[in-house]
C-alpha positions as CSV (number, residue, x, y, z in Angstrom):
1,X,48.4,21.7,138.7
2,X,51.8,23.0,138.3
3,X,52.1,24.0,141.7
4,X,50.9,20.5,142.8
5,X,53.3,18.8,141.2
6,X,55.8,21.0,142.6
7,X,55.2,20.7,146.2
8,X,53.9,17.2,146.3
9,X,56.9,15.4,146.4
10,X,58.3,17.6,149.3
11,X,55.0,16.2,151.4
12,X,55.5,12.7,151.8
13,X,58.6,13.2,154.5
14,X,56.4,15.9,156.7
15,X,55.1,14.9,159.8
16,X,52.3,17.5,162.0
17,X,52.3,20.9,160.8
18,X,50.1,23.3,162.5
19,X,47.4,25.3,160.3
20,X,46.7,28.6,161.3
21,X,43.6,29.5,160.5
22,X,42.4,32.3,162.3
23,X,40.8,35.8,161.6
24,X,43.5,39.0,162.0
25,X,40.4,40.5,164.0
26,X,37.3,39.3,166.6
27,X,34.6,39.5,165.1
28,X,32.5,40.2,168.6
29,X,30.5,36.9,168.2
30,X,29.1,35.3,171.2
31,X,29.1,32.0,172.6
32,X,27.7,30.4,175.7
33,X,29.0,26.8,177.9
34,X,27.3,25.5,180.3
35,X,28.1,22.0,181.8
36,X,27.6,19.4,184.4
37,X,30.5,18.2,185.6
38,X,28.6,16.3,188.8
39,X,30.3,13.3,187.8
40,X,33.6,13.6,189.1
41,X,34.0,18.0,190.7
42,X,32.0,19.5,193.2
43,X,33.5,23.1,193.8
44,X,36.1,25.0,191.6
45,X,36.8,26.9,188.5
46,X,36.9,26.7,184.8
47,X,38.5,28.3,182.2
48,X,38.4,28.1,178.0
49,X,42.0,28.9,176.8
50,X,43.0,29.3,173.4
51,X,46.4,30.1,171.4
52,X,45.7,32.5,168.7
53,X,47.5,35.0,166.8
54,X,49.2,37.7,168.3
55,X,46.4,40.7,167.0
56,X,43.8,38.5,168.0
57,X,45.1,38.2,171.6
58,X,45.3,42.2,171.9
59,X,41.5,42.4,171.4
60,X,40.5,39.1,172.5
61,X,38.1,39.2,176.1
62,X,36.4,37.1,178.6
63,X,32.2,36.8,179.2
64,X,31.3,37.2,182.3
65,X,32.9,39.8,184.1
66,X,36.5,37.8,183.8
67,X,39.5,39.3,182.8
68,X,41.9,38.3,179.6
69,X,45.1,36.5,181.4
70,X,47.6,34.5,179.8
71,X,48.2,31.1,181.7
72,X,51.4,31.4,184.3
73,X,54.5,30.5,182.2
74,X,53.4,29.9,179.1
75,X,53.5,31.7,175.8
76,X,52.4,35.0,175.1
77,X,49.8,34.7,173.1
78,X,48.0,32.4,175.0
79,X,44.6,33.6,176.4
80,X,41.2,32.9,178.2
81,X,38.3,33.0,176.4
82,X,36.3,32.2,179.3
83,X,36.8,31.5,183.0
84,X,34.0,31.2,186.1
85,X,33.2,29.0,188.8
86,X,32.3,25.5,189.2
87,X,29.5,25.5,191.8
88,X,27.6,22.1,193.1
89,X,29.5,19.9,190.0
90,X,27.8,22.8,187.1
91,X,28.7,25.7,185.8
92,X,27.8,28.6,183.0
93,X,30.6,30.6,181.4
94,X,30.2,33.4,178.4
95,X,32.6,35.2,176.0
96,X,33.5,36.2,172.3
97,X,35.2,34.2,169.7
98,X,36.3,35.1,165.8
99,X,35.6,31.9,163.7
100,X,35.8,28.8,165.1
101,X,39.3,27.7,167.1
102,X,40.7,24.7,168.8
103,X,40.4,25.5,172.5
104,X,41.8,23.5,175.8
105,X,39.5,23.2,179.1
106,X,41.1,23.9,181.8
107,X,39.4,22.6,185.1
108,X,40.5,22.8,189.1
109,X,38.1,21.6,191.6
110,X,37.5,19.7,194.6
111,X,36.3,16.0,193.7
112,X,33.3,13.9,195.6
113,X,35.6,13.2,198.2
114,X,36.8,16.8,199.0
115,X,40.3,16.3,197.3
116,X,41.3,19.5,195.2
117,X,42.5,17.7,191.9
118,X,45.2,19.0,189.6
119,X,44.4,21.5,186.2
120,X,44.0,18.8,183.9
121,X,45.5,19.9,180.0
122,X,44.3,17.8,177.7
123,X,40.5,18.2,176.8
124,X,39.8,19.7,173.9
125,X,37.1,21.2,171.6
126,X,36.2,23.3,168.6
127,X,35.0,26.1,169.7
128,X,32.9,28.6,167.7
129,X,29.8,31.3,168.7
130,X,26.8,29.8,169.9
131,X,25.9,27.7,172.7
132,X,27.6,24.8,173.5
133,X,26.6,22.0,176.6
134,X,29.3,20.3,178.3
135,X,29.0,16.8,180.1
136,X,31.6,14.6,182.2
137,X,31.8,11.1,182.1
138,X,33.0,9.0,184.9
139,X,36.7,10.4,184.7
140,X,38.1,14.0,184.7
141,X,39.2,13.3,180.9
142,X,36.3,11.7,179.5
143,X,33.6,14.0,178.1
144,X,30.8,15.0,175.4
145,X,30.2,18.7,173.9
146,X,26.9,19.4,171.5
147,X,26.5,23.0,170.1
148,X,28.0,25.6,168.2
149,X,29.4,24.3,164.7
150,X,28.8,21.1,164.7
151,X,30.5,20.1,161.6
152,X,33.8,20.2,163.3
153,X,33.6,18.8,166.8
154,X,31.2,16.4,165.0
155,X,33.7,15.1,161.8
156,X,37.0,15.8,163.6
157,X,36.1,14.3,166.8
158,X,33.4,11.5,165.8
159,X,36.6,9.0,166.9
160,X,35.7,9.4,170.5
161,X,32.5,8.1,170.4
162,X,33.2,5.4,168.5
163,X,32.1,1.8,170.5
164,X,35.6,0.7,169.9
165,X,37.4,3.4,170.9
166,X,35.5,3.9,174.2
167,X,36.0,0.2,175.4
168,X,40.3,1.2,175.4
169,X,39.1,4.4,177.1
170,X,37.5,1.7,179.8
171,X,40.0,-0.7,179.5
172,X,42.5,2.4,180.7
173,X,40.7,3.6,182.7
174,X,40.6,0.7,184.9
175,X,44.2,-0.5,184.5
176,X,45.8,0.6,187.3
177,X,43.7,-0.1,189.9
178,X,44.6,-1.4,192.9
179,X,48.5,-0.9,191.6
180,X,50.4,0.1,194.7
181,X,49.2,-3.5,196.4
182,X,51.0,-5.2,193.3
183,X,54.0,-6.8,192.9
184,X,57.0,-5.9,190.9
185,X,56.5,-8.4,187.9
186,X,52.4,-7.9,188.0
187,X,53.6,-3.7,187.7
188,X,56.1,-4.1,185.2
189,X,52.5,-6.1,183.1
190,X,50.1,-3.6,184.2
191,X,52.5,-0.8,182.5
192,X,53.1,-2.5,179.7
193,X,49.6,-3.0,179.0
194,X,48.8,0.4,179.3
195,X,51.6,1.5,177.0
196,X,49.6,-1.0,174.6
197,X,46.5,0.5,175.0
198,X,47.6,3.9,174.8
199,X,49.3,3.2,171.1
200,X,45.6,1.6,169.9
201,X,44.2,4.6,170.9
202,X,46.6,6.7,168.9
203,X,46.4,4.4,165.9
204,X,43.0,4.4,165.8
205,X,42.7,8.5,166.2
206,X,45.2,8.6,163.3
207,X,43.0,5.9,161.2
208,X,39.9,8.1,161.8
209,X,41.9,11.6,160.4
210,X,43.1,9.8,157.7
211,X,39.3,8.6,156.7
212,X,38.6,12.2,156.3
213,X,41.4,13.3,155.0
214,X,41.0,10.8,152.0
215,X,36.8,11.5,152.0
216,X,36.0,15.1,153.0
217,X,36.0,18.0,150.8
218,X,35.5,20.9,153.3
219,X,38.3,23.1,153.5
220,X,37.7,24.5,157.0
221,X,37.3,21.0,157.9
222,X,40.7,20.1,156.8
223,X,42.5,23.3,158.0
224,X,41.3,22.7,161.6
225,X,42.2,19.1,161.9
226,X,45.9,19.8,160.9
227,X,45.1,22.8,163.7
228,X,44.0,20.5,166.4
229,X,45.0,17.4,165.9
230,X,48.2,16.1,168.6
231,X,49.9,13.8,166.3
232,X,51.4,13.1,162.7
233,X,51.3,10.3,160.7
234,X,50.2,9.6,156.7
235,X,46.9,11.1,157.5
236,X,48.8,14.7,156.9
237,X,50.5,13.8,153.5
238,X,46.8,13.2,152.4
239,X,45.2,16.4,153.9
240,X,47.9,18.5,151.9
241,X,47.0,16.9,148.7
242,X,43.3,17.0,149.9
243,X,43.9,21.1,150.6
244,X,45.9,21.8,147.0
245,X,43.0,20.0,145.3
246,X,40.4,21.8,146.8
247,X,41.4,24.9,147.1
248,X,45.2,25.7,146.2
249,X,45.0,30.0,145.6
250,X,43.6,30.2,149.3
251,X,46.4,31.4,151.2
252,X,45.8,29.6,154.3
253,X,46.1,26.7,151.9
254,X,49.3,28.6,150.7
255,X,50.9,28.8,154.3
256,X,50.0,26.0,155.1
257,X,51.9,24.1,152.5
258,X,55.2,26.8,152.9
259,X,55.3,26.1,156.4
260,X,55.2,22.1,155.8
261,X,58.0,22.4,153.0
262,X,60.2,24.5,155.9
263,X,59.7,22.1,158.3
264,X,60.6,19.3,156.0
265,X,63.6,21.2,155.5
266,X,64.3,21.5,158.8
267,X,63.9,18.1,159.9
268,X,65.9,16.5,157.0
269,X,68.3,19.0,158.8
270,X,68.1,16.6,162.0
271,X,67.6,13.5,160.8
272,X,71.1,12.3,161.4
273,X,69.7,12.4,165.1
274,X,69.4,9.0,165.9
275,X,71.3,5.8,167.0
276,X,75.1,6.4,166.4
277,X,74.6,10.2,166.1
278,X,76.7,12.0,168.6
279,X,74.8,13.6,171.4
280,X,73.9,17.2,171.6
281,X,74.6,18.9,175.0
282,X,72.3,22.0,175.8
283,X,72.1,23.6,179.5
284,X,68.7,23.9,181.4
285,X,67.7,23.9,184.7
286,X,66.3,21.9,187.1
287,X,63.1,22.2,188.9
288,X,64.7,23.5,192.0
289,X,66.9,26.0,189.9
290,X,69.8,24.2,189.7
291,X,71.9,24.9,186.2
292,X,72.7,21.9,184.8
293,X,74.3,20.3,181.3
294,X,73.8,17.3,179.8
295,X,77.4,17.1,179.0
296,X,77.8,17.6,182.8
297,X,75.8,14.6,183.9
298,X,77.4,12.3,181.2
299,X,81.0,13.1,182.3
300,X,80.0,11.4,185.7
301,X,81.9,8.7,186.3
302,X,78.9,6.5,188.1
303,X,77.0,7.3,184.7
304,X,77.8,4.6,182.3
305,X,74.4,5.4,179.9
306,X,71.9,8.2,180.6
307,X,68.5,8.0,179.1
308,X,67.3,11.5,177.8
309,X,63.8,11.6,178.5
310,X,61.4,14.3,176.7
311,X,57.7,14.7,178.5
312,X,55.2,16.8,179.7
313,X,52.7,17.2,182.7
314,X,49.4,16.5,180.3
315,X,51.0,13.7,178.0
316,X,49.1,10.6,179.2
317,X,51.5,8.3,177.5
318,X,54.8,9.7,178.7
319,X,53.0,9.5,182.2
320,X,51.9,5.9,181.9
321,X,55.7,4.8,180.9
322,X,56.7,6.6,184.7
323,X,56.1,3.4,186.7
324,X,57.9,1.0,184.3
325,X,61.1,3.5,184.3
326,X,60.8,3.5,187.8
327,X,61.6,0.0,188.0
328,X,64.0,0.5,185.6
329,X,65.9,2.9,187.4
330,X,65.6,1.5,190.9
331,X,67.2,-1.7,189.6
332,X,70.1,-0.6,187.5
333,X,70.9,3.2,188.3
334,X,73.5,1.5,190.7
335,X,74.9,-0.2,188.3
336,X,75.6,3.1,185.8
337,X,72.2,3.8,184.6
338,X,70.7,7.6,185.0
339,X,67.6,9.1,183.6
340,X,68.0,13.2,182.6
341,X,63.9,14.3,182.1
342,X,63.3,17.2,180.3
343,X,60.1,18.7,180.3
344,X,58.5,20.5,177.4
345,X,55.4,21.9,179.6
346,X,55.0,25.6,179.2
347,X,53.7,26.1,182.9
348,X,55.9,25.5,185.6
349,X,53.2,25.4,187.9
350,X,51.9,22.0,186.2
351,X,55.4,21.1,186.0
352,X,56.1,21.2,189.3
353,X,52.6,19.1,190.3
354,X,53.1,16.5,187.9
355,X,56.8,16.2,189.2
356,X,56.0,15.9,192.7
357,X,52.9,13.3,191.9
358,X,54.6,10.9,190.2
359,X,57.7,11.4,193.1
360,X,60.7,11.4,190.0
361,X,63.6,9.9,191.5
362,X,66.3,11.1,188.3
363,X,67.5,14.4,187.5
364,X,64.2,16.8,186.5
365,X,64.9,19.6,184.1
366,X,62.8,21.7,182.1
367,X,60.8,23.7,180.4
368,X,58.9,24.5,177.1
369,X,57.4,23.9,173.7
370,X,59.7,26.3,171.7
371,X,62.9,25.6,173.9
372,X,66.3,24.3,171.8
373,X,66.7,21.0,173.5
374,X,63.9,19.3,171.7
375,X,64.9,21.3,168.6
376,X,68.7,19.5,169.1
377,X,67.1,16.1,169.0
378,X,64.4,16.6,166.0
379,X,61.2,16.0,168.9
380,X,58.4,16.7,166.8
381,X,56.0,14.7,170.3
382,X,56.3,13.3,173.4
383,X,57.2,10.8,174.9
384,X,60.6,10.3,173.2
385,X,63.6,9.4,174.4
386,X,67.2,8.4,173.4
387,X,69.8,6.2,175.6
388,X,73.3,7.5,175.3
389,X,76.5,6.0,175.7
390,X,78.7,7.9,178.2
391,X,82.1,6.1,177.1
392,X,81.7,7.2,173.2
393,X,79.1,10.5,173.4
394,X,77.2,8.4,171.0
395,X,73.3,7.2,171.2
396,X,73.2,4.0,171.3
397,X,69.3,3.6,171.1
398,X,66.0,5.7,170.9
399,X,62.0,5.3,171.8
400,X,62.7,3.0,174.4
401,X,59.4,2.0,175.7
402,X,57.7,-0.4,177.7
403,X,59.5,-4.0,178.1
404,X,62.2,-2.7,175.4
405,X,63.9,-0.2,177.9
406,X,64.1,-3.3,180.4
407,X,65.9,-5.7,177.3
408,X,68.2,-2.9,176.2
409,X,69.3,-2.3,179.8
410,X,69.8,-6.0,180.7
411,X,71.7,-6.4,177.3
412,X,74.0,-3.6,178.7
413,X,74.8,-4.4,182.0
């Protein structure tokens, strides 16, 4: 109880901290997916990738003939755990696993209508030894998965099966159809209602971790939703109190709760980042190699405020807010107003896709999840974003999203 009272009080200003909770070693034990994916593919490939430690990715290896590869770009101690092909909409892939670990699908394949679609980040499952059975809904990012340990795809995951939680799926889904044959002020409502939609889906994935955190008393439970889970909130204040009550000498427990307090530390450290904080310039480059500063582009004199935009290929929300700064820039960059992305993808590859899908008209620079630009600005997710003023260095707002980046820049100019 000592140490609870200790570290308790350093929780409540902590936002996601990863757990790690893998073995030092692979344990050799099997597992088995196999999946119709008829829905939506017809021909392509698969692959199960996986970020664990360092000594686990030395031994780590595929099923199925395939070869351990680590995924173009990215960090180094990300692997496959299983790869094969996609034939007729179904497939059957094999490999070894230690324990059980968050994992990311990773589909390309040609759709019913012959069009090779885009890798698609984003799915994800808990996977462990045994066999598993995969099955696509109606849309590349819609899916159920039964097998293997079921306590934590079941508990940590119950959310998306929830009646309420698929009708915003559906309501999403179906948002933008039809969109190009729009008009301006029906675009500027059909973003705005998918930036809506996407926050009640977050809220209500946050509402469903806090639940357990405040009503479950498995450990490994606890440890793999602060593994896998994409976003922070007050659910994580109560899954460290949870953890310390459980089981406080387990030194997963231990690390996790060191790791928190550093990052705690740390971003008290940048928490002067925000309106009326001076900017911080860092160099990157663009995505045709071009070095470029952030200094550089706000000593322009046509820029009057540049919007510092963080993103990434496989964040639905920061894709959904696109169209809306789209408008935004088409109608005031003229006027002073430029946009400076920065991407925190760790593939170039999907980068580079996502970039030329959604046709980004402002100055594209990148890359990486461990780079020092979001560091400089305290960006603990994406989207996020912070308007600066060029005249004064200083940010004048942040998070603009939706309507509110419209309001701000007609207030300006």
């Amino acid at each position: 109880m000592k140490l609870f009272k200790i570290i308790l009080p350093l929780l409540f200003s902590f936002a996601t901290v990863f757990a790690d909770n893998n073995k030092d070693s692979v344990d050799g034990k099997a597992f088995t997916i196999t999946g119709d994916l008829t829905s939506y593919y017809t021909e392509g490939t698969i692959k199960i990738v996986g970020y664990p430690k360092k000594a686990e990715t030395k031994k780590a290896s595929t099923g199925g003939g395939g070869m351990m590869m680590a995924m173009g770009g990215s960090a180094s101690n990300e692997i496959v755990y299983a790869e094969g092909p996609v034939t007729k909409g179904k497939f059957k892939i094999s490999g070894e696993i230690s324990g059980a670990q968050n994992v990311y699908i990773y589909i390309s394949a040609k759709n019913k209508q012959g069009s090779t679609m885009g890798v698609m980040k984003g799915m994800n499952f808990i996977l462990s030894s045994g066999y598993f059975k995969m099955t696509l809904g109606d849309r590349p990012n819609i899916f159920s998965i039964t097998g293997g340990d079921t306590r934590f795809n079941d508990v940590i995951f119950a959310y998306k099966s929830a009646p309420e939680f698929l009708e915003l799926q559906e309501s999403y889904g179906k948002i933008y159809a039809d969109y190009n044959s729009k008009t301006k002020a029906e675009k500027t409502k059909v973003n705005d209602e998918a930036v809506r939609i996407s926050g009640e889906m977050i809220d209500f994935e946050l509402a469903h971790y806090l639940q357990i955190a405040k009503t479950n008393k498995d450990k490994e439970i606890l440890l793999m939703m602060l593994d896998c889970a994409a976003y922070g909130g007050p659910w994580t204040e109560e899954t460290y109190k949870a953890l310390i009550n459980i089981d406080v000498k387990d030194t997963r427990v231990k690390d996790v709760i060191f790791k928190a307090i550093n990052a705690g530390k740390s971003r008290a450290a940048k928490s002067r980042v925000g309106v009326g904080s001076d900017m911080n310039s860092f160099y990157t480059e663009t995505l045709d190699k071009q070095a470029i500063s952030l200094k550089e582009v706000c000593s322009r004199e046509e820029n009057k405020f540049v919007l510092l935009e963080f993103w990434a290929s496989w964040c639905g929300p920061c894709r959904s807010e696109i169209p809306h700064m789209k408008e935004a820039y088409s109608e005031y960059n003229k006027k002073g107003f430029e946009i400076f992305s920065f991407t925190i993808d760790d593939s170039k590859a999907a980068w580079e896709k996502a970039s030329k899908e959604e046709n980004l008209p402002w100055i594209d620079s990148g890359m990486g999840t461990k780079t020092g630009p979001k560091d400089l600005y305290g960006v603990t997710g994406v989207p996020a974003n912070f308007l600066i003023d060029t005249s004064t260095g200083k940010i004048v707002a942040i998070n603009l999203r939706g309507e509110k980046l419209t309001k701000k820049l007609k207030e300006i100019f």
